[in-house]
C-alpha positions in Angstrom: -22.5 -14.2 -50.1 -23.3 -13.0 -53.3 -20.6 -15.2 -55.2 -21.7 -18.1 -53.2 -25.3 -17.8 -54.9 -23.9 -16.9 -58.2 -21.3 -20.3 -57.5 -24.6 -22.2 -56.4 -26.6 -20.5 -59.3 -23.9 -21.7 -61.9 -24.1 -25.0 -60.5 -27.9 -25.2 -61.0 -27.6 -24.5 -64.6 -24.7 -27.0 -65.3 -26.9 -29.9 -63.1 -30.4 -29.3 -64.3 -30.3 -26.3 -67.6 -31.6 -22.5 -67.0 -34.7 -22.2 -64.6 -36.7 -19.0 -63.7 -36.1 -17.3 -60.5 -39.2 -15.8 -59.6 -40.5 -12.1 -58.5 -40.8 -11.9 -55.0 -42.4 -9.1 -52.9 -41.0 -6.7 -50.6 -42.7 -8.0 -47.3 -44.9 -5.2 -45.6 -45.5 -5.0 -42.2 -47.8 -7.7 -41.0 -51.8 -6.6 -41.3 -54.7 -8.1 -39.5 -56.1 -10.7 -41.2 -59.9 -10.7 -42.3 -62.2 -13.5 -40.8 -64.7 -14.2 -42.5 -77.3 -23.2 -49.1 -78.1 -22.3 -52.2 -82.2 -23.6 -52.0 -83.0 -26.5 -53.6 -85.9 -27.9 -55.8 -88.4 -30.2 -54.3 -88.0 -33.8 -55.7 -89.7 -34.5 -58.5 -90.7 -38.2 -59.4 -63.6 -14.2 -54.3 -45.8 0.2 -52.4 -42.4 -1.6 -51.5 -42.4 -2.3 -55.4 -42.3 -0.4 -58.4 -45.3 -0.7 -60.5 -44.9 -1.0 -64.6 -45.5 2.1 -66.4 -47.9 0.5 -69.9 -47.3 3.9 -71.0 -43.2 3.7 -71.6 -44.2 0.1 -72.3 -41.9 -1.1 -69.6 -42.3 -4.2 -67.3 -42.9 -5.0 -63.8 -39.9 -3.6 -61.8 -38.6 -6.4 -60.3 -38.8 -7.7 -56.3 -36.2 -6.2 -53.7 -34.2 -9.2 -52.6 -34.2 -11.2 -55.7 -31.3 -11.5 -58.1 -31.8 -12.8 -61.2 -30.6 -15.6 -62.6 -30.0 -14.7 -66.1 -31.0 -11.5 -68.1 -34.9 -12.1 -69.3 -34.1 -12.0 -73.3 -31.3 -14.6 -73.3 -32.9 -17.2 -71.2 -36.2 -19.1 -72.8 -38.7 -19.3 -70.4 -40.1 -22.3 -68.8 -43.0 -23.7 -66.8 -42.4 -23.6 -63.1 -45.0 -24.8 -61.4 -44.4 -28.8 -62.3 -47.6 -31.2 -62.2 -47.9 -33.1 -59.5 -45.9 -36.5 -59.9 -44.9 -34.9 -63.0 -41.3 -33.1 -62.3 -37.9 -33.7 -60.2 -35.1 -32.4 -59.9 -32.1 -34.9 -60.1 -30.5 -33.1 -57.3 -33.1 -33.1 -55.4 -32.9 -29.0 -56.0 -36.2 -26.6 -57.0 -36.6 -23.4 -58.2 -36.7 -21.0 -56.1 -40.9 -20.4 -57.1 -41.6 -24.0 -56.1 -40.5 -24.3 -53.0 -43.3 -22.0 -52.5 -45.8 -23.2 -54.8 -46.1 -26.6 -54.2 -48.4 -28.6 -56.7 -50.9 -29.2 -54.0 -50.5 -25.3 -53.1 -51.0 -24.2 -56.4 -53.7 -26.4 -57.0 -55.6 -25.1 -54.5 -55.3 -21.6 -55.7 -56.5 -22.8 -58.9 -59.7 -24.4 -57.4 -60.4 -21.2 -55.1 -60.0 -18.2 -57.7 -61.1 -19.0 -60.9 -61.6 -16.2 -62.6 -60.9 -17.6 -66.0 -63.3 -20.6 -65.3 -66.9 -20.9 -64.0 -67.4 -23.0 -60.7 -67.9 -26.0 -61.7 -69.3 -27.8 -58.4 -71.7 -26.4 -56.2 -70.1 -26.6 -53.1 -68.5 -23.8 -50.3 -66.6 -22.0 -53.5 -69.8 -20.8 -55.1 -71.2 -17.6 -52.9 -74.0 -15.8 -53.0 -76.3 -15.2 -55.7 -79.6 -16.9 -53.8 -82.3 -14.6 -54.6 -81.4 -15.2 -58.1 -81.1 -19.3 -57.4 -84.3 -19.0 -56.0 -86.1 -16.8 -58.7 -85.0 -19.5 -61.4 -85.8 -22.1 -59.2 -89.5 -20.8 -59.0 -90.2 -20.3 -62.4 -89.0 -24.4 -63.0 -90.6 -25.6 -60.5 -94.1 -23.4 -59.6 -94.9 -21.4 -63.1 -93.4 -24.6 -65.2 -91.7 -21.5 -67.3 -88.9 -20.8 -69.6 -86.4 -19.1 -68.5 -83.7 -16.2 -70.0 -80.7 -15.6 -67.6 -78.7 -12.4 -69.2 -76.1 -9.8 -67.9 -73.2 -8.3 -68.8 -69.5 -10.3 -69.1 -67.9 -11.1 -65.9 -70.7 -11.6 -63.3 -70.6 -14.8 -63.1 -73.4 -16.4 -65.1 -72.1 -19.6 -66.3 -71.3 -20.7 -63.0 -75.2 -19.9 -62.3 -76.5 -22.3 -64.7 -73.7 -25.1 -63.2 -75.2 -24.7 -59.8 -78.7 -24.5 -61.1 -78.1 -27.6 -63.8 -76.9 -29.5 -60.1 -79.7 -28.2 -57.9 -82.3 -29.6 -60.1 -80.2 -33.3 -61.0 -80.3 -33.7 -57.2 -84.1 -33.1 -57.3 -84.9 -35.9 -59.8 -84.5 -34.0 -63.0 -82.6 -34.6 -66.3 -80.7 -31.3 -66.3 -78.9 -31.1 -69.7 -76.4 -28.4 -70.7 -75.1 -27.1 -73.6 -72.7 -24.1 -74.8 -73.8 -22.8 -78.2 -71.3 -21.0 -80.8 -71.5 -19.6 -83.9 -71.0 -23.2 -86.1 -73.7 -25.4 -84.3 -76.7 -25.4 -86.0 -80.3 -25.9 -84.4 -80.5 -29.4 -85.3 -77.4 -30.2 -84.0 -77.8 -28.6 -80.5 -81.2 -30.5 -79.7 -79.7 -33.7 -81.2 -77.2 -33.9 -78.8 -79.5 -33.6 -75.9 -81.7 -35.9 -77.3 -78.5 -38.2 -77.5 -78.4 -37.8 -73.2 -82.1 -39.3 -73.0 -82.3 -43.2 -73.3 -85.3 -44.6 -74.5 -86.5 -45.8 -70.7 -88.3 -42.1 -70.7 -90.0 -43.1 -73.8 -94.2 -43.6 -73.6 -96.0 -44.2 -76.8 -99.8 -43.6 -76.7 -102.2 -44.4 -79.3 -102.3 -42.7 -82.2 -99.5 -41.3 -81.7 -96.3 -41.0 -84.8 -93.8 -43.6 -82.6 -96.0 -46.0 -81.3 -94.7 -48.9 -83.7 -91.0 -48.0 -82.6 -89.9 -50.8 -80.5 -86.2 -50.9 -80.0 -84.1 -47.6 -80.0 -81.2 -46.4 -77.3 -82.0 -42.7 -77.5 -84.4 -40.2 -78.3 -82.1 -38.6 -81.0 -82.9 -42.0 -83.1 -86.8 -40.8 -83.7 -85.6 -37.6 -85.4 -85.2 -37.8 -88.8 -81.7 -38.4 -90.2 -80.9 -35.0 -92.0 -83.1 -31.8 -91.1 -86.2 -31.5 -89.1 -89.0 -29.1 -88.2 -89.4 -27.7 -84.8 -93.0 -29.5 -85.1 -91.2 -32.7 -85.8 -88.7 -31.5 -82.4 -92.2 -30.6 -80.5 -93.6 -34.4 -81.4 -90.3 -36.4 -79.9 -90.4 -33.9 -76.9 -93.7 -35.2 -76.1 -93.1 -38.6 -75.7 -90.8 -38.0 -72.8 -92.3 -39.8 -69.7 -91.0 -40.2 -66.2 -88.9 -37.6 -65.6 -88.8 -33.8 -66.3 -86.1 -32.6 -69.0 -84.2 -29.3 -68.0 -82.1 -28.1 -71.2 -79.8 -25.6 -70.9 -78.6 -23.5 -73.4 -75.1 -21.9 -72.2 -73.8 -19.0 -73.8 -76.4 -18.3 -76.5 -75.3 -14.5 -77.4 -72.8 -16.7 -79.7 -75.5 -17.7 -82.0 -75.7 -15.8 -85.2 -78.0 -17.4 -87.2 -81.5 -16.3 -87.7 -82.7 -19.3 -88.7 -81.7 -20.6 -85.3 -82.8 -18.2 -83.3 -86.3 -18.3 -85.4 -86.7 -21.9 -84.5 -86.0 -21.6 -80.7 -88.7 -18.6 -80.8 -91.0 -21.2 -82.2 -89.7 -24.0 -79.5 -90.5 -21.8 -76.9 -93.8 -21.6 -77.9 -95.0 -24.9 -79.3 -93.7 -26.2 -75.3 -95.6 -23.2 -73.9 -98.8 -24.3 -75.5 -98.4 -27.7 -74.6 -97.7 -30.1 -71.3 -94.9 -31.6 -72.4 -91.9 -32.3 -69.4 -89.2 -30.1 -71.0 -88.4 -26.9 -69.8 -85.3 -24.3 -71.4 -82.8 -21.9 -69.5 -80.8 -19.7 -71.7 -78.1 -17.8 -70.7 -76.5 -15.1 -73.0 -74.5 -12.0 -72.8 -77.1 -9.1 -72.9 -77.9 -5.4 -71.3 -81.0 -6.5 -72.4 -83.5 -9.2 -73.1 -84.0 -8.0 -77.0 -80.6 -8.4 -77.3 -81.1 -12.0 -77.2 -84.6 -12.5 -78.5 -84.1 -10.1 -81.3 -86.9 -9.6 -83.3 -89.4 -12.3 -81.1 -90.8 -10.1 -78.3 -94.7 -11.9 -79.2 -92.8 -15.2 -77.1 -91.7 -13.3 -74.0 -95.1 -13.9 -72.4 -94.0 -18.2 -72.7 -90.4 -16.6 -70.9 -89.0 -15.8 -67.1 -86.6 -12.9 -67.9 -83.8 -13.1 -65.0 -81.4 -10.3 -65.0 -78.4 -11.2 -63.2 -77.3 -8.1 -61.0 -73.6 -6.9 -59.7 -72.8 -8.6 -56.3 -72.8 -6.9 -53.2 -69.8 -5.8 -51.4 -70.4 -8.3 -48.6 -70.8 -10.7 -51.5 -67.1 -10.1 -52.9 -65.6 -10.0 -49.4 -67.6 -13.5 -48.9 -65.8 -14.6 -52.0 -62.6 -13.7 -51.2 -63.0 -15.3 -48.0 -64.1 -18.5 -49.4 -61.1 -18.5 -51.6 -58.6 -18.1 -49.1 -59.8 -20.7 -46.9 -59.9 -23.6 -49.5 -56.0 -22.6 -50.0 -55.2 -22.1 -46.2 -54.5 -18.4 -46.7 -55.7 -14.8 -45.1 -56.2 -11.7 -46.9 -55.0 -8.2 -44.8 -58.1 -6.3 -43.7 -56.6 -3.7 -46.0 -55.8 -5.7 -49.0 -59.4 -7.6 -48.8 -61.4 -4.0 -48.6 -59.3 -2.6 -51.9 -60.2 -5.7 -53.9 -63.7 -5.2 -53.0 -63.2 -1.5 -53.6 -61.9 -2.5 -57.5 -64.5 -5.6 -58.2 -67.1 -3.1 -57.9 -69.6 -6.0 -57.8 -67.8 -8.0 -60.7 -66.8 -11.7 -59.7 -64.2 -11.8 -62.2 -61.8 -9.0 -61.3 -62.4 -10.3 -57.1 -61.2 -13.6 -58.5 -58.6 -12.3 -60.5 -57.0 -9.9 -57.9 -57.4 -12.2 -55.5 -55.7 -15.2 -58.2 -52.4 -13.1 -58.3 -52.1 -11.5 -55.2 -52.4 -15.0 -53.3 -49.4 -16.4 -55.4 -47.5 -13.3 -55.1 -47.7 -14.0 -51.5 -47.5 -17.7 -51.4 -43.9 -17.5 -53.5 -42.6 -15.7 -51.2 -43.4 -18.2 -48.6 -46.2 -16.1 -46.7 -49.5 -17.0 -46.0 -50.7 -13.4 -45.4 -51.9 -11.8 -48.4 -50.3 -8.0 -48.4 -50.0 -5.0 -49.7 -46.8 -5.4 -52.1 -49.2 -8.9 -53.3 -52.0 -6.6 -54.4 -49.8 -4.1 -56.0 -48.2 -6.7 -58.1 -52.0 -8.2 -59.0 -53.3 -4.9 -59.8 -49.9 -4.6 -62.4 -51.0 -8.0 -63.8 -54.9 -7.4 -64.4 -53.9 -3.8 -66.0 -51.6 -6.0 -68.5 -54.0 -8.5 -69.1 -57.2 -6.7 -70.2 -59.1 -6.5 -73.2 -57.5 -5.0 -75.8 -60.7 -2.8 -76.6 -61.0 -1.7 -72.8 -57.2 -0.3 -73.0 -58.2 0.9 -76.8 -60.9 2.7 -75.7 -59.2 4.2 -72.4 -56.3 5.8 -74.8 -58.8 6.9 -76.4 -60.7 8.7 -74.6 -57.6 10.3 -72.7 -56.0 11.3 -75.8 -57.8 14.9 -76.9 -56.4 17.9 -74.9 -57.4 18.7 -70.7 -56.1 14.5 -70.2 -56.0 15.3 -66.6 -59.7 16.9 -66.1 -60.9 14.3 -68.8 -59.2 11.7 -65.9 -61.0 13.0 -62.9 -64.0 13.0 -64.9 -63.6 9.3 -65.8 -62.4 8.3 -62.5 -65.5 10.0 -60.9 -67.9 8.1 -63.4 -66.2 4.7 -62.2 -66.4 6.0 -58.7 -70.1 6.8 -58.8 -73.1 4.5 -57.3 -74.5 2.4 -59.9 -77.6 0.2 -59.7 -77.8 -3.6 -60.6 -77.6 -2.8 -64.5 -73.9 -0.7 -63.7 -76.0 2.4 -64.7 -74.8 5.7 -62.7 -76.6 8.8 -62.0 -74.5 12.1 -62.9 -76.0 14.0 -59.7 -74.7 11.5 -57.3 -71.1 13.3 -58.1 -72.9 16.3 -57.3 -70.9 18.8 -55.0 -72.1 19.3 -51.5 -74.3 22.7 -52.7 -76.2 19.9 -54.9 -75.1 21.1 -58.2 -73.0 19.8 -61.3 -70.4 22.2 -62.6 -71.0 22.6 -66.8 -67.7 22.2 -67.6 -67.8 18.4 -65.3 -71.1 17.7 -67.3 -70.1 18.7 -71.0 -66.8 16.5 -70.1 -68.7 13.7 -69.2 -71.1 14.1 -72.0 -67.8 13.9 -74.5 -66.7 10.7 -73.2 -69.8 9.4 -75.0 -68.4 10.2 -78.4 -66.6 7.6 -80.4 -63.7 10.8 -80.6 -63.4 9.6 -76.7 -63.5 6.2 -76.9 -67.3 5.9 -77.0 -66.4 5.2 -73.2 -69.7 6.0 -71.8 -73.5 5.2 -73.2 -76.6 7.3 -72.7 -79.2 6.0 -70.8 -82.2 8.4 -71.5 -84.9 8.7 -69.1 -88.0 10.6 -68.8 -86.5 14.1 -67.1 -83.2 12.9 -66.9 -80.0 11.3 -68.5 -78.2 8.1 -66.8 -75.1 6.8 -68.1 -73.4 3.2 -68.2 -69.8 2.0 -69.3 -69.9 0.9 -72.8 -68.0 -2.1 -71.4 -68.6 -3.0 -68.1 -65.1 -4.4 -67.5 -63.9 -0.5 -68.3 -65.2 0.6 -64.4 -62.6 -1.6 -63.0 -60.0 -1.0 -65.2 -60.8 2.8 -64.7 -60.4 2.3 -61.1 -57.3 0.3 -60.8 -55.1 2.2 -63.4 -55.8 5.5 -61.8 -54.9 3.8 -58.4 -51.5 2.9 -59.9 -50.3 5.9 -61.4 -51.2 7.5 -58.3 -49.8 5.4 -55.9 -53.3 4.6 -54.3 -53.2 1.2 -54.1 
């Protein structure tokens, strides 16, 4: 049997060049499978196989069953999954890996977990997150205020604004988005909005600078041609009629420039002080809302600050759901409470576990997510993390007592947090209510940058909280311990 492969195998080459065969899982046992409107604005006008040890820098072990078609360094690798239409085989023969990821399949699983991606429509794929939908929604709608949208990477916050940037089109407004970086300057951000309004909105009153301007396509035209004032901004702005402008500004913790953030401090205020049908949402990466304001706190009282918390467990396991049945899949009881167990809240590692460990099962022709699937997801999201997380983690594991220095960083990322990933030290207290000193001077080093700088201080009137210095180190944390001790 084996020679009649390797015959078949030679064949294969000869017919259509080298192709990848792909891992396959061990398949456990079968499990039991789980089972599992946003508001809207009034109208206006997500251990059968041997895990990789990073350590020894080897790879993935590879899948019981599978042999290999050629050793990994001679054979250049290739894409497998073709695009649909795209790719045939003049034999009518696939690789082993499509036959189970099918375009449509894989397609699928790109549209249900997307943790690389924010959720572009706002349809059965986007869970959760209504009180926050509804907070933003308010402050549009009944306080006519700006709003800042902030939280740490991962959460999700991106596919916030998409879902609020479609609530409010369907409600009559303009909704306008933009993603900021560090080369766009002011001017250039509000003159490609401006570009997206056409002159139709435009109502000149007497007196007023553009009343003599007769034929123009967009507002951007009334600007002047090089630089302009935020007064100059203010004035254009106010000749918007007939509709209610909604401007969002994605990603603004990219913006370095002083001078920009200066003259969005004095936007916010000129619209504050005056009625004019614009209104802002800015969404940044922040703990906290100086650390996008800087040095404006005078404007917060013109601003809606909207944290955006962790998800709830039911959340996650909503997500998860969600995911599996847009690609026609199930998720083992087991396998579904783990990934909620490792997201700890965090949309991106739920959509990422859930990513891999749905094609692990799909290629080898199961529609059960499993055990072995999660295993080899957990393997993938350890080799793919930040390089500072995995810096950081060395780190703070390097100096002598690694194994007490483990359980005291696997107990932090165990511990209850609240909405801002901060973590009281008592809740690891023992059952007689107390904290050992050698547990807290432990945790205490992990706060030096001789350890990583792991941990932050979060000091409180009577007490000391704590918060990963990266949030995205909790999950790591969590799922690196789980492999090396065979917890998954």
């Amino acid at each position: 049997m084996r020679n009649f492969f390797k015959k078949r195998r030679m064949a294969a080459v000869a017919d259509d060049g080298p192709t990848m065969t792909p891992a396959a899982p061990v398949r456990a046992p079968a499990a039991e499978r789980t089972v599992g409107g946003p508001p809207k604005l009034r109208p206006i006008g997500g251990l059968a196989v041997a895990a990789a040890n990073p350590a020894r820098g080897e790879p993935p072990a590879g899948r019981a069953g599978v042999e290999t078609a050629a050793p990994a360094d001679t054979e250049l690798p290739r894409f497998s999954i073709p695009v649909a239409g795209g790719l045939r085989s003049a034999a009518g023969r696939e690789p082993a890996l499509l036959k189970g990821l099918s375009p449509e399949v894989n397609g699928l699983l790109r549209e249900a977990f997307t943790p690389t991606r924010p959720k572009q429509r706002l349809n059965s794929l986007f869970i959760g997150r209504t009180a926050t939908l509804r907070r933003i929604i308010s402050a549009i709608e009944e306080e006519r205020a700006h709003v800042i949208l902030f939280g740490d990477r991962g959460r999700g916050k991106t596919s916030l604004a998409n879902a609020v940037e479609q609530i409010a089109a369907q409600a009559g407004y303009m909704a306008l988005k933009q993603t900021c970086s560090s080369e766009l300057t002011f001017e250039e951000i509000f003159r490609h909005f401006l570009k997206k309004i056409p002159s139709t909105y435009y109502r000149a009153t007497s007196g007023h600078a553009f009343t003599q301007i007769n034929t123009f396509q967009s507002f951007a035209e009334l600007l002047p041609r090089e630089s302009f004032s935020v007064t100059e901004l203010n004035e254009v702005l106010g000749s918007i009629h007939g509709t209610h402008v909604l401007m969002i500004l994605d990603e603004y913790d990219r913006v370095t420039d002083e001078d920009f953030r200066n003259k969005l401090a004095e936007l916010f205020k000129n619209l504050s002080d005056s009625s004019i049908n614009v209104t802002l949402l800015v969404v940044g990466v922040a703990e906290n809302l100086d650390q996008l304001l800087g040095k404006h706190p005078s404007i917060q009282r013109a601003l809606v600050p909207v944290h955006l918390p962790l998800m709830s467990d039911r959340e996650v396991e909503r997500l998860l759901q969600a995911g599996a049945d847009n690609a026609k899949i199930a998720f083992a009881t087991e396998v579904s409470r783990r990934i909620v167990d490792f997201a700890r809240g965090l949309p991106y590692y739920a959509q990422l576990l859930g990513l891999h460990s749905a094609r692990s099962a799909v290629s080898r022709r199961s529609d059960t997510v499993e055990r072995d699937d999660l295993v080899y997801a957990v393997s993938r999201c350890l080799q793919e993390a930040e390089r500072g997380v995995v810096v950081s983690y060395a780190r703070a594991l390097a100096p002598e007592h690694r194994s007490e220095l483990e359980d005291v960083l696997l107990a932090a990322a165990l511990c209850p947090s609240d909405e801002f990933g901060i973590f009281d030290p008592m809740d690891l207290a023992a059952p007689g209510g107390t904290v050992s000193p050698t547990f807290t001077e432990r945790l205490r080093r992990l706060v030096d940058d001789e350890y990583g700088a792991v941990l932050v201080p979060v000091l409180e009137p009577g007490r000391i909280r704590y918060r990963f210095q990266n949030q995205m180190m909790r999950q790591y944390v969590l799922m690196r311990q789980a492999q090396e001790r065979g917890q998954i």
